[in-house]
Every structure is written in structure tokens, then in C-alpha cells.
C-alpha positions in Angstrom: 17.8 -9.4 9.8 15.4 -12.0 7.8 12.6 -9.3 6.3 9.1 -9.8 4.4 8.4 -6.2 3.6 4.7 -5.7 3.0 4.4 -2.5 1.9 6.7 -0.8 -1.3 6.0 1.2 -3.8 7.1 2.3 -7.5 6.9 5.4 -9.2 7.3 5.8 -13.0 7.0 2.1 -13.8 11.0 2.0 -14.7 12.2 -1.7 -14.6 15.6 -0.6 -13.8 14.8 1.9 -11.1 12.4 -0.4 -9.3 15.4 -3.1 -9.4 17.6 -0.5 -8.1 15.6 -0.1 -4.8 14.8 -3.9 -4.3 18.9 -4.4 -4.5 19.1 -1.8 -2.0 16.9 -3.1 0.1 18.2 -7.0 -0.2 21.5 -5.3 1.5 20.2 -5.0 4.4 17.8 -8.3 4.8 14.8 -8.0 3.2 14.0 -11.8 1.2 10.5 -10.9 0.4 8.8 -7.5 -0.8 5.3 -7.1 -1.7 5.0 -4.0 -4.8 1.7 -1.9 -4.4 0.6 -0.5 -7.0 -0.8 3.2 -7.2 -2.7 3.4 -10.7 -3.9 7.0 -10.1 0.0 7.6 -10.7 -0.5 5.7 -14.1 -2.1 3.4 -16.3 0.5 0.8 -16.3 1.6 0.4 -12.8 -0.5 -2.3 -12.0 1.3 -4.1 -15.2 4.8 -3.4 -13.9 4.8 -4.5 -10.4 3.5 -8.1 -12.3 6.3 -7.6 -14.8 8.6 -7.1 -11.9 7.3 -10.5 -10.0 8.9 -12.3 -12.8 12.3 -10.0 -14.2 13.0 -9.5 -10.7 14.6 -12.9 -8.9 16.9 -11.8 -6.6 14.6 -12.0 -3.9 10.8 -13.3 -4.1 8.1 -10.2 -5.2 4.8 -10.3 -5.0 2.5 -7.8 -6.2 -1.2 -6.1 -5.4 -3.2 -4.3 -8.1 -5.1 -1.6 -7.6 -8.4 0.4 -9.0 -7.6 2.8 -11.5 -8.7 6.6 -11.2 -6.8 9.3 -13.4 -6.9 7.3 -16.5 -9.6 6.0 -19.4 -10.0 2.3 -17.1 -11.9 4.0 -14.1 -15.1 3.3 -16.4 -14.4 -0.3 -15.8 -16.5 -1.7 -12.8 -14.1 -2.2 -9.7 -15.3 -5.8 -9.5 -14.1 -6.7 -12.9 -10.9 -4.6 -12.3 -9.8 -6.5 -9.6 -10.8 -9.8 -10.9 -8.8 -9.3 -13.9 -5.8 -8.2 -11.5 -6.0 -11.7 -9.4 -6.2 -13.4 -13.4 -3.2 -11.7 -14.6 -1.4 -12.9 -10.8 -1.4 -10.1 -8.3 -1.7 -11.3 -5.0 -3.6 -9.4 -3.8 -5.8 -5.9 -3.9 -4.4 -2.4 -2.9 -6.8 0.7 -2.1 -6.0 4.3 -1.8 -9.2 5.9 0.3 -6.6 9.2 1.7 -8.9 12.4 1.9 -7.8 13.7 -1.3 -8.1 10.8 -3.1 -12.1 10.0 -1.1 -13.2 13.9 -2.5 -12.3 12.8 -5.6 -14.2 9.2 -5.9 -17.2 11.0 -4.4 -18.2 7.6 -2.6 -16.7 5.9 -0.2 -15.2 2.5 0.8 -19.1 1.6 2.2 -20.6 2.7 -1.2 -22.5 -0.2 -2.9 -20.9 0.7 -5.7 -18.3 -1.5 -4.3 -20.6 -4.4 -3.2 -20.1 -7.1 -5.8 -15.7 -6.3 -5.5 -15.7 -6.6 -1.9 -17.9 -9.7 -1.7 -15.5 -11.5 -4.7 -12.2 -10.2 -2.5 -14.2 -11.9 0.8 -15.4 -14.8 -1.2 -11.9 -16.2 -2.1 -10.3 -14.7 0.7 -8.2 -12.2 -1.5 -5.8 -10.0 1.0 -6.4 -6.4 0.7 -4.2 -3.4 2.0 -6.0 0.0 2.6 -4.7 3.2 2.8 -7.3 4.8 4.8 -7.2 8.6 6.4 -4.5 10.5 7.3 -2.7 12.0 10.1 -5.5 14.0 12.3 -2.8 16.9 12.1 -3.4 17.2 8.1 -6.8 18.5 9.0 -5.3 21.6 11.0 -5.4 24.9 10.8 -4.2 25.9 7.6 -2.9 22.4 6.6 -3.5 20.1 3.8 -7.1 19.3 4.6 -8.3 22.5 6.0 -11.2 22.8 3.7 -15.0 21.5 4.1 -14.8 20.0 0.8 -12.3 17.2 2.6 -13.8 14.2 4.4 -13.5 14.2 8.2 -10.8 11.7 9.7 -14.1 10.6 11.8 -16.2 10.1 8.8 -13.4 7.9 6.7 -13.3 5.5 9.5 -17.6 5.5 9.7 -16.8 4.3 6.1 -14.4 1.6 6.5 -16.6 0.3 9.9 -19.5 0.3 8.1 -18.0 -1.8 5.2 -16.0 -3.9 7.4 -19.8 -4.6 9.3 -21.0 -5.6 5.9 -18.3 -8.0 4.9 -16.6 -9.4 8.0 -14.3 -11.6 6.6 -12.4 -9.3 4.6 -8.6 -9.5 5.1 -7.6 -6.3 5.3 -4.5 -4.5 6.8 -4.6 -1.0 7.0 -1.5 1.1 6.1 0.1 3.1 8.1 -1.6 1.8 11.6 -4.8 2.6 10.5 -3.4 6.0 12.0 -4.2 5.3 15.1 -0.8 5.2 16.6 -2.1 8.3 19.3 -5.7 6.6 19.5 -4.4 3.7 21.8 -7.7 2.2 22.9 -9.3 2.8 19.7 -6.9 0.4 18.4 -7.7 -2.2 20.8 -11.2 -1.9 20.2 -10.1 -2.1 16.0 -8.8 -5.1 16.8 -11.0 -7.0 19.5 -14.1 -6.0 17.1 -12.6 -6.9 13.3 -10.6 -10.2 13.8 -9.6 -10.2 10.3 -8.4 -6.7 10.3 -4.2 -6.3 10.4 -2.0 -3.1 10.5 1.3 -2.4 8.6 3.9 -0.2 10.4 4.8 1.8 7.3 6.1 5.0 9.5 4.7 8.2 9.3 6.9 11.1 10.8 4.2 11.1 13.7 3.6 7.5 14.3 6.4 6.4 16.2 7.0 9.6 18.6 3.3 8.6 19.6 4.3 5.3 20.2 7.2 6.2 22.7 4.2 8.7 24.8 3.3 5.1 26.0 5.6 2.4 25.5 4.5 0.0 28.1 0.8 0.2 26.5 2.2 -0.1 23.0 4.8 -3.1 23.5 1.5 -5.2 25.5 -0.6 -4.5 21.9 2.0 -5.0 19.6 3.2 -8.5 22.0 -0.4 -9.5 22.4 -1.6 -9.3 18.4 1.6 -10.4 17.2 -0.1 -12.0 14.5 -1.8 -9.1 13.0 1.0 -6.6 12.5 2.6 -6.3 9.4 6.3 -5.2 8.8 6.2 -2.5 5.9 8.3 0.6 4.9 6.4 2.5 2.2 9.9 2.5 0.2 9.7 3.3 -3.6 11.8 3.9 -6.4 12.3 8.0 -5.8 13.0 7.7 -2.5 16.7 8.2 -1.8 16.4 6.8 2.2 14.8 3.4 1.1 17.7 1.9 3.1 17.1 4.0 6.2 14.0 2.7 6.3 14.1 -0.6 6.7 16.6 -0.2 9.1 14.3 2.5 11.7 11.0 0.0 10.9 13.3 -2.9 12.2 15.0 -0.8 15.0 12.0 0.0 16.8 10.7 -3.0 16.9 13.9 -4.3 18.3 15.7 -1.8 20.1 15.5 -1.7 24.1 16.2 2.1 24.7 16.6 5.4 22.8 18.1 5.2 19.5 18.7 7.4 16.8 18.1 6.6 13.4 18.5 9.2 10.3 15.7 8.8 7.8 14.0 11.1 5.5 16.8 13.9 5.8 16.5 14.0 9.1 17.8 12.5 12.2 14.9 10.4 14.3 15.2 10.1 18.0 13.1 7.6 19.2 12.9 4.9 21.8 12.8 0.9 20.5 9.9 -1.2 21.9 12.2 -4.2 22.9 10.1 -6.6 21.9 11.0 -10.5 22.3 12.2 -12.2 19.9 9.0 -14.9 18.4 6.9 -11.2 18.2 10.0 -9.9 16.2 10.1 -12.9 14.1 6.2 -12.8 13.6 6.1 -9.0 12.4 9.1 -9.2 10.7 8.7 -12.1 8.3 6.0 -14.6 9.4 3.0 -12.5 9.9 3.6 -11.7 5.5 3.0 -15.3 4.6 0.0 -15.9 7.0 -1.3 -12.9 5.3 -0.4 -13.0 1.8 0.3 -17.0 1.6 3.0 -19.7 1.5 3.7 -18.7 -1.9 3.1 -15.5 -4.9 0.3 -16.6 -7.7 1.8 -17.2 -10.8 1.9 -14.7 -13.0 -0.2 -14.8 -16.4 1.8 -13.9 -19.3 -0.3 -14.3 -21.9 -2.9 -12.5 -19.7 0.0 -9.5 -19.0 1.1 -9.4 -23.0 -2.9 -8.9 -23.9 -3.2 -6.2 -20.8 0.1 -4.3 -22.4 -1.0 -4.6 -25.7 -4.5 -3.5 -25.0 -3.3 0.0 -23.6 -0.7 0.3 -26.4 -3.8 0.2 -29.3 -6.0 2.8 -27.2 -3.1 4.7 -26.8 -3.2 4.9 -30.8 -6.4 5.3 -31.1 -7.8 7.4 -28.4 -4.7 9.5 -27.6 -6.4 12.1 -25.7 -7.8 10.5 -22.7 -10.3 12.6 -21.2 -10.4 11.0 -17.7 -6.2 11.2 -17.9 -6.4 15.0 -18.4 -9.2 15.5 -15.6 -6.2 13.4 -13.1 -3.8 15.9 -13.6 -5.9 18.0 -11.2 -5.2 15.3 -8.6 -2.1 14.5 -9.1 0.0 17.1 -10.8 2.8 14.6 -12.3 0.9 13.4 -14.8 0.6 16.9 -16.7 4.5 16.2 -17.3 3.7 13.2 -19.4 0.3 14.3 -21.2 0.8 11.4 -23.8 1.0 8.6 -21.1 5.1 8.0 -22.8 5.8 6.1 -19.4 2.8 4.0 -19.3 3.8 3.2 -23.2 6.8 2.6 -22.8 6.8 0.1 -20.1 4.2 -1.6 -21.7 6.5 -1.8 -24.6 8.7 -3.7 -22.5 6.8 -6.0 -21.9 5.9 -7.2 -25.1 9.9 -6.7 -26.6 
């Protein structure tokens, strides 16, 4: 195994835990591994995957920033966000646009509010990974989204067509599949229509039991856009199955029958795609440098030290941040830590 993981998360912006999971993954192949950040989890994490591209050197990271949400730096415009993100070094933009998360913008991904972000991210060709939708089965019968407050899957993906319409040359892969893993000609048409467009394989419970309902039609799309699929995992740090992972991704891409894997508690049994070895080699590690380039941007860190220090003074200043409190609504962590101790103390690291 020679893996470029695409897609890994952090939680809690600890150096030392986030180390811990990229040893555990380096066990078992991986040589590259791309940190998302998640900012609605904090105010720092876009500042600690960075820190990470540089404390971090037994294997190569690269990092992608994201908007912020549940914290005092949503004010900022998204267009200046990001900018300052691709300054500072990340390589590249994340977005979270999942139903919950969509309710509480109250705009989405086509929104011109976005306009002048998505045409600087075009413009210098910055790559972009979406988290867009959910599984269709969230929106059942008594299940996370069964509420007309929630945006329909159908109208998330009007959304993301109608921006991908206005700024074709985006590159963009969507997490997860896109979700389309039971929507098989839908994907095609994804595809054929949005050149630009790639998907990650980060695995939900449901995506690859769809997969084995047509394997012959699946192992043709994943053969034939080889080039546009992107090996990731959606590890992070408070996942105890990080290992699993990497191994059930890699496994169905390789094996040629059933298999069983055990992953999230559970035991998976599933049916590999058998897929020849150039399209292995392209999802697996090739495909991650055509899409994020040869090599990770430097990191600034002068820029990083004045982006720590900045959040450490309005911390002190400000220490009741109004848009902070409003996020623990959304997500429910951040009432444990209503003085933002993790965000300050990471930030602390960084400038010790």
C-alpha cells in the first residue's frame, strides 16, 4: 500500500492527538494526508492543521482552510477569509454545505454572497473540497432531517449546479461521492457535464452496500474516470477505527470478491470492485497530486504567529463572543468550552 489520503479531519486542535492518528495511519501506508479543517468546531482549527503541515514530518501534510461559522470571524467576508487561508499556506479551501449546517447559513453555495470567493478560488485555480448533502435516508421518516425547516437533498444539489454553471472551472471534489453512490446515472451525468468536478470515497455506512447492488456498472465508472476519484477516509483524531479505515477504503477498491472488513464497531461485508491496477494506483495516490499539486504551499509563519496572536488579544478583550454562544445551538460541543480554552490554547502553541 502507497496512500495519498485526501480527506482527514481533527477535532479539538491537540497537536499531540492529531500526531497520534497520522502515526496510525503511516502504519499502514499512507505517505501523504490532506487535514480539513472544520472551523464551525472552533476558531483555531484552520490554524492547527497549518501548524501541523510543519510540526508534523513524518509523512508530507497538507492542509485546506475553511469559512468560519460559530465564532466572532463569520463577519469577515468569505472572499477575504479564504484569501487569507491560501496566504497563511493552506492548500486549498474546504466547505461544509450538509443540511444542518445550509439552515443555518440561510444561503446557499449559489448565493452571490459567495461570488467574488468563488471567482478568486476559480481564478488561481485553488482546489476546493465540498461536503454537500447527505444521505437521502437522513431525510426519512422521523430521522435527522425530517423537518420543513431542512433543505431538500434535491434543492442542495440545484445549489451546487447552479454555482458550478456560474463558475465552470472550479476544482471541486465532493465528499463523500457527492452521495450519489445509489443515483448511478446521475453520476455519470455529474461527471460528463462538470469536467472539473472529482469525488472522494470517504465511506459512508450506505455508500458502499450501494456500490455492490451494481458492481459491473460501478467498476466501468470508477475504471473510466480514474482520474477524478479521490482516495479519502474521513479519519480524525476521536475516531478510535482510523486504522480500519484506510484499510476498508483500500480494500474495495482492490478486492476481487466478498470481503469482510470491521470498521466503525461493526463488522462490514461487502464485495471489492477488483479494479486493475493503473486505476488503483491513480485513486490511491496519483489522482491527490493532480488535484492538489506536485508539492504543499509553504506555510507562512509570520503570517500563522499574527493569525494566533490575533485571536489570543480578542479573546482578552472580547471574551464573550456573541456569534460563539449563538454556535452552540449548532454544534453542542462548544457549550463545554464556553471560553474558547482549546482554541487559546493551541494558539498558545503556536507562538511558545
Amino acid at each position: 500500500m502507497n496512500i495519498a489520503d485526501s480527506h482527514l479531519h481533527i477535532r479539538f486542535c491537540d497537536p499531540d492527538r492529531i500526531a497520534t492518528m497520522l502515526d496510525t495511519i503511516r502504519e499502514v501506508g499512507v505517505t501523504h494526508a490532506c487535514l480539513l479543517a472544520l472551523p464551525y468546531r472552533g476558531a483555531a482549527e484552520n490554524l492547527a492543521v497549518l501548524h501541523m503541515k510543519e510540526a508534523y514530518t513524518a509523512l508530507e501534510v497538507r492542509a485546506m482552510g475553511g469559512l468560519h461559522v460559530t465564532d466572532r470571524y463569520a463577519a469577515l467576508p468569505p472572499e477575504q477569509v479564504a484569501d487569507a487561508l491560501l496566504e497563511m499556506g493552506c492548500d486549498g479551501i474546504k466547505l461544509m454545505f450538509s443540511p444542518d449546517l445550509r439552515r443555518f447559513y440561510g444561503r446557499g453555495l449559489d448565493d452571490p454572497y459567495y461570488d467574488k470567493m468563488f471567482d478568486l478560488l476559480e481564478t488561481r485555480g485553488v482546489p476546493l473540497n465540498i461536503h454537500m448533502a447527505d444521505p437521502e435516508e437522513f431525510w426519512g421518516p422521523g430521522q435527522r432531517y425530517d423537518d420543513p425547516s431542512f433543505p431538500t437533498k434535491q434543492q442542495l444539489y440545484e445549489e451546487t449546479f447552479r454555482r458550478l454553471d456560474k463558475n465552470p472551472g472550479l476544482r471541486v471534489a465532493f465528499a463523500h461521492f457527492f452521495f450519489l453512490s445509489n443515483q448511478p446515472e446521475e453520476a455519470v451525468r455529474v461527471m460528463e457535464t462538470y469536467p472539473h468536478v472529482h469525488l472522494d470515497l470517504t465511506p459512508g455506512t450506505e455508500m458502499y452496500y450501494n456500490f455492490d447492488s451494481r458492481l459491473d456498472f460501478w467498476r466501468d465508472f470508477f475504471t473510466k474516470y480514474r482520474q477524478r476519484i479521490l482516495f479519502g477516509t474521513d479519519c480524525n483524531t476521536n475516531k478510535s477505527c482510523n486504522r480500519e479505515l484506510e484499510q476498508l477504503v483500500y480494500r474495495k477498491l482492490t478486492e476481487t470478491g466478498p470481503f469482510t472488513q470491521y470498521c466503525y464497531g461493526r463488522d462490514f461485508h461487502i464485495h471489492g470492485l477488483g479494479l486493475d491496477e493503473e486505476t488503483v494506483r491513480c485513486i490511491t495516490h496519483d489522482n491527490y497530486f493532480r488535484f492538489l499539486g506536485a508539492s504543499p504551499r509553504p506555510v507562512n509563519r509570520a503570517l500563522l504567529r499574527r493569525a494566533a496572536r490575533r485571536v489570543l488579544d480578542d479573546l482578552a478583550t472580547q471574551p464573550v463572543d456573541e456569534a460563539y454562544v449563538r454556535g452552540g445551538e449548532l454544534i453542542p460541543d462548544l457549550k463545554n468550552d464556553p471560553e474558547q480554552t482549546i482554541a487559546a490554547t493551541l494558539c498558545q502553541k503556536i507562538l511558545a
